[in-house]
C-alpha atoms as one frame of an Amber mdcrd trajectory, in Angstrom:
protein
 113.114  87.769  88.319 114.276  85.077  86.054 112.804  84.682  82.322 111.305
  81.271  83.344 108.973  83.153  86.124 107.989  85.713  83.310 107.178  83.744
  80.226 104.687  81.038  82.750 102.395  84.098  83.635 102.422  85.388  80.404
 101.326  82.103  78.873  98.880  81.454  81.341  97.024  84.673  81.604  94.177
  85.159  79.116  92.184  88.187  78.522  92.162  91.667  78.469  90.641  93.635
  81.320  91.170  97.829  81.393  91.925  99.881  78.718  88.903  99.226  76.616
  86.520  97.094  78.408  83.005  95.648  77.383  79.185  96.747  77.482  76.247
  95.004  76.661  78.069  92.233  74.487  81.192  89.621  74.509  82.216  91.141
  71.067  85.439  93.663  71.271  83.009  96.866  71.436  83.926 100.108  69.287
  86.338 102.307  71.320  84.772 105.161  69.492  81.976 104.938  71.527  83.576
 105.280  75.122  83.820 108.627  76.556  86.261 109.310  79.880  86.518 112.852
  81.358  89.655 112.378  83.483  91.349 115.597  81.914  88.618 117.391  82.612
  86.970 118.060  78.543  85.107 115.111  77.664  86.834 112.775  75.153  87.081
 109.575  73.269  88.812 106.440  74.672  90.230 105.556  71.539  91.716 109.284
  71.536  93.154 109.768  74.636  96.740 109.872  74.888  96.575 109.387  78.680
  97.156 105.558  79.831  93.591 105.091  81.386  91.701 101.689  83.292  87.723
 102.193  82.119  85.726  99.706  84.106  81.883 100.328  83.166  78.702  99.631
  84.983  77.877  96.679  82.985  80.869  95.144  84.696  80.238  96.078  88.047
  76.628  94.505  87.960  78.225  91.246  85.928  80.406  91.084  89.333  77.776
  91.722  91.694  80.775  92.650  93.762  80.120  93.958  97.500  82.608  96.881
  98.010  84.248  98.842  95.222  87.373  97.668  96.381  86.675  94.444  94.605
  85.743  96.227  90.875  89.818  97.273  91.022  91.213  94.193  91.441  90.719
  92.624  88.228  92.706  95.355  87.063  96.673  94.883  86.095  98.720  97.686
  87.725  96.390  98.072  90.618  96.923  96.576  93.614  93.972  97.118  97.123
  95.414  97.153 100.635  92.660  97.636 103.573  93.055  97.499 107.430  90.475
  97.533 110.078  89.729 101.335 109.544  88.978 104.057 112.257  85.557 105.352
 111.002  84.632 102.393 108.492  85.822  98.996 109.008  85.113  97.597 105.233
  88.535  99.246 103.949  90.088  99.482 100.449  92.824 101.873  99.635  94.165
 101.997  95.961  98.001 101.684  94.995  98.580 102.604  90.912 101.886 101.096
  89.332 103.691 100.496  92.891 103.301 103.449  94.411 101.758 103.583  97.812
  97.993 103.897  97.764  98.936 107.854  99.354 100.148 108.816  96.447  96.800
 108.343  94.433  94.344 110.911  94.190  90.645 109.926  94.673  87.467 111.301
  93.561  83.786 111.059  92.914  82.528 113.183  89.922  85.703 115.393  90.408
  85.262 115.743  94.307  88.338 114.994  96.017  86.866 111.889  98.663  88.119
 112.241 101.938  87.819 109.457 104.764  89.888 107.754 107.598  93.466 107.403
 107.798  93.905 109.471 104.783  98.096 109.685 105.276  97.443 105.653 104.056
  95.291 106.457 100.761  91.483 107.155 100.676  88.904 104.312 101.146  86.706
 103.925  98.227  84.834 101.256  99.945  82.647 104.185 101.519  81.469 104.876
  97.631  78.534 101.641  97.252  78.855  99.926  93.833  75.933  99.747  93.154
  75.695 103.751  91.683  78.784 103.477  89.768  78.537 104.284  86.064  81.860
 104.153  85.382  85.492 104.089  87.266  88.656 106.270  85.136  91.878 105.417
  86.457  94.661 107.387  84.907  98.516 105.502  85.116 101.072 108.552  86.097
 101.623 111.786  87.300  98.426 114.184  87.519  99.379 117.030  89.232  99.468
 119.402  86.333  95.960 118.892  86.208  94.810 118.266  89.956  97.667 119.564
  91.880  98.816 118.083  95.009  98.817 114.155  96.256  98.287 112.752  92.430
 101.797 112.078  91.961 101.141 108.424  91.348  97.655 108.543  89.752  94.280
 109.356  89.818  91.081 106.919  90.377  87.656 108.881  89.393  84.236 107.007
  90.016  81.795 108.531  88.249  78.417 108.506  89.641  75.191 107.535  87.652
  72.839 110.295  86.426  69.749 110.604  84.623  69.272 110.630  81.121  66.427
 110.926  78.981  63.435 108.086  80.281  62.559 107.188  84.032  64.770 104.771
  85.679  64.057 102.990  89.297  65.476 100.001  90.944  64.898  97.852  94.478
  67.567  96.190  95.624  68.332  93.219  98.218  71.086  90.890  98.928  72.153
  88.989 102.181  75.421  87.518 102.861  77.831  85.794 105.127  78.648  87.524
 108.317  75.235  88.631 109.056  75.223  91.179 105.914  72.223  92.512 104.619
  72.445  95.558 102.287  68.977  97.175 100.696  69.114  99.788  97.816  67.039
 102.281  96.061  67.299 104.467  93.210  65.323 107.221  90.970  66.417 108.809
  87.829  64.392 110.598  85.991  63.633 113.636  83.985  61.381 116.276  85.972
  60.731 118.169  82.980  62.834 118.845  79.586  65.148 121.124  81.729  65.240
 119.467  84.626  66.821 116.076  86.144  67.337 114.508  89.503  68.918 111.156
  90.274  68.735 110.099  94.141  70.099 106.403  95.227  70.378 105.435  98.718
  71.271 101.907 100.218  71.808 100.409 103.935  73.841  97.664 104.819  74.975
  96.460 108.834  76.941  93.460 108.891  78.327  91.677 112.353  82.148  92.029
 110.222  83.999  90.240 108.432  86.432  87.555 111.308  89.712  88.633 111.884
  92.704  87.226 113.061  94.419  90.576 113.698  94.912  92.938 115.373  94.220
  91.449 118.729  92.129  94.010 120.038  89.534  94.433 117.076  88.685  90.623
 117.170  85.292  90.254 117.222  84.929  94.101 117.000  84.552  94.705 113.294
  80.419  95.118 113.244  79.353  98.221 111.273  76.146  99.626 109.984  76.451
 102.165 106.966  73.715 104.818 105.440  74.027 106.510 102.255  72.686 108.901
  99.602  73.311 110.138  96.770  71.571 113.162  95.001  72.064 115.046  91.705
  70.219 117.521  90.395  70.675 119.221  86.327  69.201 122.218  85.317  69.553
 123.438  81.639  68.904 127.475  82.627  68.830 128.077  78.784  70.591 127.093
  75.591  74.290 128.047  76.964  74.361 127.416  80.548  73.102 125.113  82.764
  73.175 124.413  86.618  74.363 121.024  87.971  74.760 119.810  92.053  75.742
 116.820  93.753  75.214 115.779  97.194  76.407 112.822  98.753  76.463 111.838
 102.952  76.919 108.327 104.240  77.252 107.456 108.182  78.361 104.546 109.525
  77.699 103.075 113.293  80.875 101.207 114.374  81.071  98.188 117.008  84.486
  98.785 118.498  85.924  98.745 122.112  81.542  97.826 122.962  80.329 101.334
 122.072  79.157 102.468 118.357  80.948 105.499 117.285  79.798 107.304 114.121
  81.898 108.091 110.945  80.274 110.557 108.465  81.158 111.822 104.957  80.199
 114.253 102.986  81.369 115.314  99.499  79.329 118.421  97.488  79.202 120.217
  94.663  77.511 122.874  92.692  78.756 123.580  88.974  77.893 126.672  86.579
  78.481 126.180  82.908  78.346 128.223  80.429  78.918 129.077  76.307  79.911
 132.158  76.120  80.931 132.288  72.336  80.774 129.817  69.799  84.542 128.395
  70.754  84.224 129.703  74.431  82.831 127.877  77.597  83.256 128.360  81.019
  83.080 126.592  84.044  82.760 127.770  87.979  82.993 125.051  90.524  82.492
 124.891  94.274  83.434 121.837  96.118  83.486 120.692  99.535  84.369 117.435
 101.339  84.192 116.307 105.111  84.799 113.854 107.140  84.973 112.895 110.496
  85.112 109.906 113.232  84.457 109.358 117.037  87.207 106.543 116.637  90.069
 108.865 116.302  87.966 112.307 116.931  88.874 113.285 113.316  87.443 116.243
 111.612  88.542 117.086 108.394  87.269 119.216 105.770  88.291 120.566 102.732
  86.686 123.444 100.390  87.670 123.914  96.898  86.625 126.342  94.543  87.941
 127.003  90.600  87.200 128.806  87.790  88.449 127.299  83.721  87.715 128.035
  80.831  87.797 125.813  77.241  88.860 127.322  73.478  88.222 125.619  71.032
  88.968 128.502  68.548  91.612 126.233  66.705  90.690 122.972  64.674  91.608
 119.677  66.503  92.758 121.807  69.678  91.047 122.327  73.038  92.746 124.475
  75.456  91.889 124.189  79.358  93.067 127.068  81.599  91.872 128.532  84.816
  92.849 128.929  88.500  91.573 127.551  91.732  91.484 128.118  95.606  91.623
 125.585  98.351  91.448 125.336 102.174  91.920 122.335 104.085  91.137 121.984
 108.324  92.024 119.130 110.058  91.854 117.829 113.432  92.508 114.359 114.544
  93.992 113.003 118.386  97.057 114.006 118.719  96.856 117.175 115.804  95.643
 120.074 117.331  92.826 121.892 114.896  94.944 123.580 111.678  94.357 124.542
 108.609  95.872 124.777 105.395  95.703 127.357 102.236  96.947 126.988  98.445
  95.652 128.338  95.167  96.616 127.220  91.687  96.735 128.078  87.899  96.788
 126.047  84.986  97.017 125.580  81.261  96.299 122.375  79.584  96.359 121.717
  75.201  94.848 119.113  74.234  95.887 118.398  70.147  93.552 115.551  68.478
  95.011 114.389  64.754  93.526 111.765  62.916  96.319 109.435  64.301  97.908
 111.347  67.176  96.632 113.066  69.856  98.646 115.091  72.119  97.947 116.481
  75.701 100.322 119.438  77.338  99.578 120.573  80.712 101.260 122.819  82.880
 100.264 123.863  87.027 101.785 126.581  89.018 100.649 125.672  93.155 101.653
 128.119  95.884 100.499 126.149  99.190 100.616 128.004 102.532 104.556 129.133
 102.876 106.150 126.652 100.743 108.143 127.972  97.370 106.122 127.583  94.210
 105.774 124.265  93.084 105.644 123.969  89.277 104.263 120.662  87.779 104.566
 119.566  84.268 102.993 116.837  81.994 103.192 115.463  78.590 101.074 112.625
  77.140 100.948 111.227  73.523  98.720 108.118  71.696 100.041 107.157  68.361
  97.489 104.883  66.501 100.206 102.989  64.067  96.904 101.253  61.959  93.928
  99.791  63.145  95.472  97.117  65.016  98.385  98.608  66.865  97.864 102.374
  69.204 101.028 103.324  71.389 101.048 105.666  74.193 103.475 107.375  76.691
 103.435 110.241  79.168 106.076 111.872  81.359 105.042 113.875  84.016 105.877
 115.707  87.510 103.251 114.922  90.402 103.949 116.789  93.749 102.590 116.138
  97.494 102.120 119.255  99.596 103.149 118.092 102.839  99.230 117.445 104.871
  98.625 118.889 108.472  98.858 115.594 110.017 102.260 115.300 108.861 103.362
 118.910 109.738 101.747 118.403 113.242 100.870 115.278 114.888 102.096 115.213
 118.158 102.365 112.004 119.513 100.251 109.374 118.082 100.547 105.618 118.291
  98.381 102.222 118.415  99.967 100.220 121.211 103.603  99.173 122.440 105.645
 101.791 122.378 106.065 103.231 119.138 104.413 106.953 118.664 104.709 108.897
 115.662 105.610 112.581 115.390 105.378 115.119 112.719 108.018 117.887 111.653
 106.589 121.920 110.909 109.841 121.625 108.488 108.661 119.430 106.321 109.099
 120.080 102.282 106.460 119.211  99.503 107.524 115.418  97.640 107.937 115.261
  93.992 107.936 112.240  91.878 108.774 112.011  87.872 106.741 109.740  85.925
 107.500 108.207  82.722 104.864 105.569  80.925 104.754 103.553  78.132 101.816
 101.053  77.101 101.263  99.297  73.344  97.912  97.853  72.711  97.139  95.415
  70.138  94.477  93.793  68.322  96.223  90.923  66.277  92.424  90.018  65.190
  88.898  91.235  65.408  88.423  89.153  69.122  91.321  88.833  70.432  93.581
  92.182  72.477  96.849  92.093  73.788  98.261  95.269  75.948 101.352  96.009
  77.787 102.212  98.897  79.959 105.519  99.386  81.954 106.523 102.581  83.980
 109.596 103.975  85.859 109.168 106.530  88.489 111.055 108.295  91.003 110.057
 110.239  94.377 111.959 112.792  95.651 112.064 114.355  99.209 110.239 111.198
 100.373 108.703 111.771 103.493 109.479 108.995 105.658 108.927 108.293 109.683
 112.385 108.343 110.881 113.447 107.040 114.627 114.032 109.740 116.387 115.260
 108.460 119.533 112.984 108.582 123.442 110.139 111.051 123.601 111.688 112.746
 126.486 108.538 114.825 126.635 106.664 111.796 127.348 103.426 112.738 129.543
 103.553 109.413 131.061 106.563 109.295 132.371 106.719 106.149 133.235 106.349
 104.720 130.126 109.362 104.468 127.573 108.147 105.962 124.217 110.209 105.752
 120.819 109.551 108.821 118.375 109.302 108.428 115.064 109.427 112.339 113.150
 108.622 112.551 109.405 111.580 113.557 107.358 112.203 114.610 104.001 114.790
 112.025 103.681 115.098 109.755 101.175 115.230 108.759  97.624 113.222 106.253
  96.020 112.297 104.341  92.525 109.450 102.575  91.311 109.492 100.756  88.113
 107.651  97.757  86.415 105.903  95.486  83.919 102.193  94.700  83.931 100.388
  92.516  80.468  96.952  91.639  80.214  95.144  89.363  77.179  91.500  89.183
  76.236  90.294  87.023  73.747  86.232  86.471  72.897  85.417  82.788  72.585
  82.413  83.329  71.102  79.295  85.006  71.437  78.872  83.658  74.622  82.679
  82.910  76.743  84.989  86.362  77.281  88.190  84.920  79.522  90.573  87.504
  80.489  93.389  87.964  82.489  96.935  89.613  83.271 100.086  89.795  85.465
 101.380  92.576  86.896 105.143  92.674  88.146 106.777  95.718  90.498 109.850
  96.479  92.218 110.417  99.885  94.384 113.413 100.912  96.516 114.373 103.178
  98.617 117.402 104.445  97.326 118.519 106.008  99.896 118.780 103.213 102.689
 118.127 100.306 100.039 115.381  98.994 101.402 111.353  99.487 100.636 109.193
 101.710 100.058 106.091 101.465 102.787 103.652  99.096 100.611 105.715  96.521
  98.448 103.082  95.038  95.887 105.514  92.104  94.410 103.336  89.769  91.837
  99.771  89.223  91.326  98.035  87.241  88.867  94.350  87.057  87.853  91.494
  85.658  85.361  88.304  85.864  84.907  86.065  83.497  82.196  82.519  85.363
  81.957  79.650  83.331  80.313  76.514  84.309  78.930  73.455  82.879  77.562
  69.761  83.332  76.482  68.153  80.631  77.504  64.459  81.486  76.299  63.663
  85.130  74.478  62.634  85.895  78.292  65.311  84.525  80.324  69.287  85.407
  80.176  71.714  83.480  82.103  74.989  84.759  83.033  77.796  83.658  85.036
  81.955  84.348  86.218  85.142  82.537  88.172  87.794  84.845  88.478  90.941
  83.751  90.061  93.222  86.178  91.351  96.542  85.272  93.470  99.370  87.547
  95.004 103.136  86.730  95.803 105.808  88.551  97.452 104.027  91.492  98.741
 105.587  92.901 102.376 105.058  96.182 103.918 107.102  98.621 105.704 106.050
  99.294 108.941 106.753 102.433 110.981 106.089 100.102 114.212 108.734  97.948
 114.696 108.558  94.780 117.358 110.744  95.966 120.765 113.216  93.756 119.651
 114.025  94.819 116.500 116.557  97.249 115.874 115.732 100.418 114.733 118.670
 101.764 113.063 118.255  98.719 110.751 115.427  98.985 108.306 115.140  95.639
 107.462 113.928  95.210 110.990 110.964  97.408 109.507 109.368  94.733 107.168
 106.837  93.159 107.298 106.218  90.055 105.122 102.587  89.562 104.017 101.550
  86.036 103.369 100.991  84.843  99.530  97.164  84.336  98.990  95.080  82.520
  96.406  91.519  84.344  95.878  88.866  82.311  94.066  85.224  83.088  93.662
  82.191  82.599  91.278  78.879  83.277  90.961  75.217  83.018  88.795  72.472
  85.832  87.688  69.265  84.976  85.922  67.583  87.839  84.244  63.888  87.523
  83.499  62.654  90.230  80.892  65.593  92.553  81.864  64.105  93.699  84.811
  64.318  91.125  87.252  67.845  89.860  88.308  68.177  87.052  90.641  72.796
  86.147  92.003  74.187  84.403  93.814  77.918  84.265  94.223  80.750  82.079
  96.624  83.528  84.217  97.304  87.269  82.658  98.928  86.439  78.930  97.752
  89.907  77.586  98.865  89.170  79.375 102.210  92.749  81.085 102.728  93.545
  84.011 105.346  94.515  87.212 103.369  96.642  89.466 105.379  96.870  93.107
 104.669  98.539  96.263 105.929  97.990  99.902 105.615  98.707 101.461 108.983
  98.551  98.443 110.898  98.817  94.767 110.538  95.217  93.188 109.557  94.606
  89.263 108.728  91.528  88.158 107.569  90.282  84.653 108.695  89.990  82.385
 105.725  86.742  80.636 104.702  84.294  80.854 102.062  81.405  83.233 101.726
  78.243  83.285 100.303  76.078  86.299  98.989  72.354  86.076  97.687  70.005
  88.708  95.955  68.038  90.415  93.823  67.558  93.554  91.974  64.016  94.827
  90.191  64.601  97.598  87.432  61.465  99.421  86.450
C-alpha cells in the first residue's frame, strides 16, 4: 500500500468513534466517568490499560440501528461478515483487528452467547439493540482471562438493568421488507433490596432479497421472540443475589416449512464481602442453542469461583478457578461432549499515571496437555493530552467438537468437510499498541496498530475422494481439519473526532489489514482489506419541549475476499489461490431524523443503502445482498 493511498484516508476521515465515546452531549465527555468491566473488577475508562471500543446506549438509540450488527460498524478495527444463517437468517459475526470473526469471544453480561454456525463466529444479531446499555470490545488476546476461543478478542454487550426510579418504554417501528418489530420494557425497583428489569420485543420480516445462494432466494422470512429478565437482590450489607435469563426463538421460512431456532443464555451470581479487602464471587452459567435447520443442539455449562484483594493500595488481585462442559450435536456430528477446568491469577496495578494489568490462566481441556496463557497490558497517561497503551498476550483455541468430529458435512456440489480426533489446541501471540490524543479540548485523534501470529492453525485441508461415500454414486471431495499452518495478522487502523460545536460531532476512521498464511502464502479464511467510514451527528432544541436530532454516516469497504473451503469443480485444489473468493467493493450510505417531545416521546425515521449497491458477504457460504434503499419508521414512548 503506497503512501499516496494512506495519507487520502487519513485526510479525509474526521472524527473519533471508540475508545471514549459520547453521552448525553456533543462536548468530549470526562473519561473519568465511564466504567467498563471487561477484566472482570469494575474500572475506569480513562484507567484501563487494556485497548477497549465503548459504544454506549445513547449511541445506539442516536442510530436507531435495526440489528446490533450495525452498532459495530462504525467502529475502526472491526469489521461484520453475515451469511444466510441456519437458525436465524439476520446474521452478523464480528472479526477484531483481522482475525476471523472465530477467533472472537462473545458474550452478554459475561455469558458466553452461543448460536448457529458457531465454527464461523457467534451472531450477535440474535441480542436486539434496543436493551443494550453498553458494548466493551477489548483489541487482543483474552485468554488469560476467559480461556479458550478469545485469541483475537473479546466483544461484551452489556445488558440494561435497573437502577434507582421506575423505567418503562413501548416501542414500534416498521420497515422495508415487510418488518415490523414491537418492544417492551420494565425496570424498576421492587423494594430497596430488590430489582427486576424484563424487556421483550417481536419482530417477523418477509427477509431481506438476496441474490445468493440460489436456493435461499426468496427464502429468507423469519419471525423472532425475545426476553430478557434480571433480577438483584441485596441479601444484606455484604452479599447480594443477582440472575439473568434470556430466551429468544425464531420461526424460519426456508425450503417452505418454518423451522425453529432457540437460545438461551443464564445466569445466577453470589457475591459476597467477606473482609474489608476480601470479596468473592460464585457464578453459574449456562448457554443453549439449537436449530431444526441443521438439527443442532448445543449447550454449554460453566461454573467458577474468584475471589478480589484489595489488601494492597492501588492493587486489585483476581484469582479463582472454573469448570466447563460443552455437548454438541449437529448433522453430521454425532452427540459429544467436551470437559476443561481452569485457574487464574490476574493484578491489576492503578498509579496516578500508569496502570498495569498481569494475568496468567492454566486450562486443562479434555486430553489435551496443559495450555498456559499469558497477558500483559499497560496505559501510560504522558499529560492530559497524550495516554499510550500496549498489551502482549497469548490467546489459545481448544479445538470444538465439530471440528474433532464432523463426519461428512457439506452444502451442495461436491465438497464435504471432515473433522480430525487428532486435532491440537491453536495459539496466537498478540502484541498492541494504540496512542490517543487530545491536541485541544474538542478535538481527539487515536491510532492503534497490532501484529499477531496463529499457530497450529486449523485449516480444512483436501484430503482427496471420500471413499466411504454412502452414496456411491456420487463423487465426494474431503476436506479434514489440520493443524497445519502458520499465519500473521498485522495492521493500522486511525480514527478523528472533532466537536463542531454544541450542536455538529463528525467522526470517522480508516482501518487497514493484511493477514497471510505463512505457510502456503496465501489467506487467511476472512480477508478484511480497507474500510472507511463517517458519521456527522446533529442536534438541536428547537423549543424547551422539542429536540431534534439527526446522522449520515458513510461507510465503504475495498479489497475484502474470503477463503473458501468449497472450491468450484474446476478449480484446482492443490492450488490455494483457486480457494478465493473475491468480495465485491461496496459503498454504504444511510441517514436518518428523531424528534423528541418532552424526552419521552421519540418519533425516526431513517433511509438506509441510498446509492442502492449489492453487498456481498461470506462466512460459510457465499451470500449477496440485492441492492436498493430501505426505509424504517417508528416510535418509542419512555415513561
Amino acid at each position: 500500500m503506497g503512501a499516496k493511498s494512506l495519507l487520502v484516508p487519513i485526510i479525509l476521515m474526521i472524527a473519533m468513534n471508540g475508545y471514549a465515546q459520547t453521552e448525553d452531549s456533543l462536548k468530549t465527555y470526562d473519561l473519568k466517568k465511564v466504567v467498563v468491566t471487561g477484566s472482570r473488577n469494575p474500572r475506569l475508562l480513562s484507567k484501563t490499560p487494556e485497548v477497549m471500543h465503548v459504544v454506549t446506549a445513547h449511541e445506539i438509540e442516536e442510530l436507531n440501528v435495526s440489528s446490533t450488527g450495525e452498532i459495530l460498524e462504525y467502529l475502526t478495527g472491526v469489521n461484520i461478515e453475515s451469511g444466510t444463517g441456519s437458525g436465524y437468517p439476520q446474521r452478523s459475526i464480528v472479526s477484531l483487528d483481522a482475525f476471523p470473526a472465530n477467533y472472537t469471544l462473545v458474550m452478554v453480561d459475561g455469558i458466553r452467547l452461543l448460536t448457529e454456525h458457531m465454527h464461523t463466529g457467534q451472531n450477535i444479531d440474535i441480542i436486539p439493540p434496543e436493551n443494550i446499555e453498553r458494548i466493551e470490545v477489548i483489541k487482543g488476546a483474552a485468554s488469560a482471562q476467559y480461556g479458550s476461543d478469545a485469541m483475537g478478542g473479546i466483544v461484551n454487550i452489556i445488558t440494561k438493568k435497573a437502577e434507582h426510579r421506575v423505567e418503562s418504554s413501548v416501542g414500534l417501528s416498521v420497515s422495508s421488507y415487510e418488518t415490523y418489530n414491537s418492544t417492551i420494557s420494565l425496570r424498576a425497583p421492587v423494594n430497596k433490596n430488590v430489582s427486576l428489569s424484563t424487556f421483550s420485543s417481536y419482530e417477523q420480516s418477509a427477509g431481506i432479497p438476496i441474490l445468493a445462494p440460489a436456493h435461499r432466494v426468496g427464502q429468507m422470512g423469519y419471525n423472532k421472540f425475545s426476553t430478557m429478565n434480571h433480577l438483584n437482590w441485596d441479601i444484606s450489607a455484604r452479599s447480594s443475589l443477582s440472575s439473568n435469563l434470556y430466551f429468544a426463538q425464531n420461526s424460519m421460512q426456508f425450503r417452505g416449512d418454518n423451522l425453529h431456532g432457540r437460545m438461551l443464555l443464564s445466569s445466577i451470581d453470589y457475591n459476597h464481602q467477606l473482609d474489608e479487602h476480601l470479596y468473592g464471587t460464585a457464578r453459574l452459567k449456562y448457554s443453549h442453542w439449537d436449530a431444526e435447520q441443521s438439527t443442532e443442539n448445543n449447550g454449554y455449562f460453566n461454573s467458577e469461583v474468584y475471589f478480589n484483594w484489595e489488601g494492597i493500595k492501588n492493587n486489585i488481585t483476581t484469582f479463582g478457578v472454573d469448570f466447563r462442559s460443552m455437548n454438541f450435536e449437529r448433522a453430521a456430528v454425532l452427540e459429544k461432549s467436551q470437559d476443561g477446568m481452569g485457574a487464574f491469577l490476574q493484578n491489576e496495578i492503578e498509579l496516578d499515571r500508569m496502570s498495569f494489568l498481569l494475568a496468567l490462566r492454566f486450562d486443562k481441556v479434555d486430553d489435551l496437555k496443559t495450555i498456559i496463557a499469558p497477558k500483559t497490558a499497560v496505559m501510560l497517561q504522558v499529560n492530559e493530552k497524550l495516554r499510550l497503551r500496549a498489551s502482549f498476550g497469548r490467546g489459545f483455541h481448544a479445538p470444538s467438537l465439530m471440528e474433532l468430529y464432523e463426519e461428512g458435512y457439506g452444502h451442495s456440489g461436491r465438497s464435504y468437510r471432515f473433522g480430525n480426533p487428532e486435532l491440537q489446541p491453536e495459539y496466537s501471540l498478540t502484541s498492541t499498541f494504540s496512542v490517543e490524543y487530545l491536541p485541544v479540548e474538542n478535538l481527539q485523534f487515536l491510532v492503534h496498530s497490532y501484529y499477531n501470529t496463529i499457530s497450529d492453525m486449523i485449516t480444512p485441508i483436501y484430503g482427496g475422494i471420500w471413499e466411504e461415500n454412502p452414496d456411491s454414486t456420487t463423487i465426494i471431495d474431503k476436506w479434514v481439519r489440520t493443524n497445519i499452518h502458520e499465519a500473521e495478522i498485522y495492521g493500522l487502523e486511525t480514527t478523528i473526532r472533532y466537536f463542531l460545536d454544541d450542536h455538529f460531532l463528525l467522526e470517522g476512521g480508516y482501518n487497514y489489514a493484511e493477514n497471510q498464511n505463512r505457510s502456503t502464502g496465501g489467506q487467511l479464511p476472512y480477508y478484511p482489506g480497507e474500510s472507511f467510514f463517517s458519521k456527522l451527528i446533529f442536534r438541536y432544541n428547537l423549543t424547551s419541549w422539542h429536540h431534534l436530532s439527526s446522522f449520515i454516516s458513510w461507510r465503504a469497504t475495498k479489497n475484502r475476499s474470503a477463503w473458501n473451503w468449497m472450491p468450484e469443480s474446476s478449480e484446482d485444489y492443490e492450488n490455494p489461490d483457486g480457494l478465493v473468493t473475491a468480495l465485491k467493493d461496496y459503498q454504504l450510505l444511510n441517514i436518518g431524523f428523531k424528534l423528541t417531545y418532552r424526552g419521552k416521546y421519540s418519533y425516526f425515521v431513517n433511509a438506509g443503502n441510498l446509492l442502492a449497491q449489492d453487498i456481498q458477504k461470506l462466512d460459510d457460504s457465499f451470500t449477496e445482498i440485492d441492492g436498493e434503499a430501505t426505509w424504517k419508521v417508528g416510535f418509542l414512548i419512555n415513561f
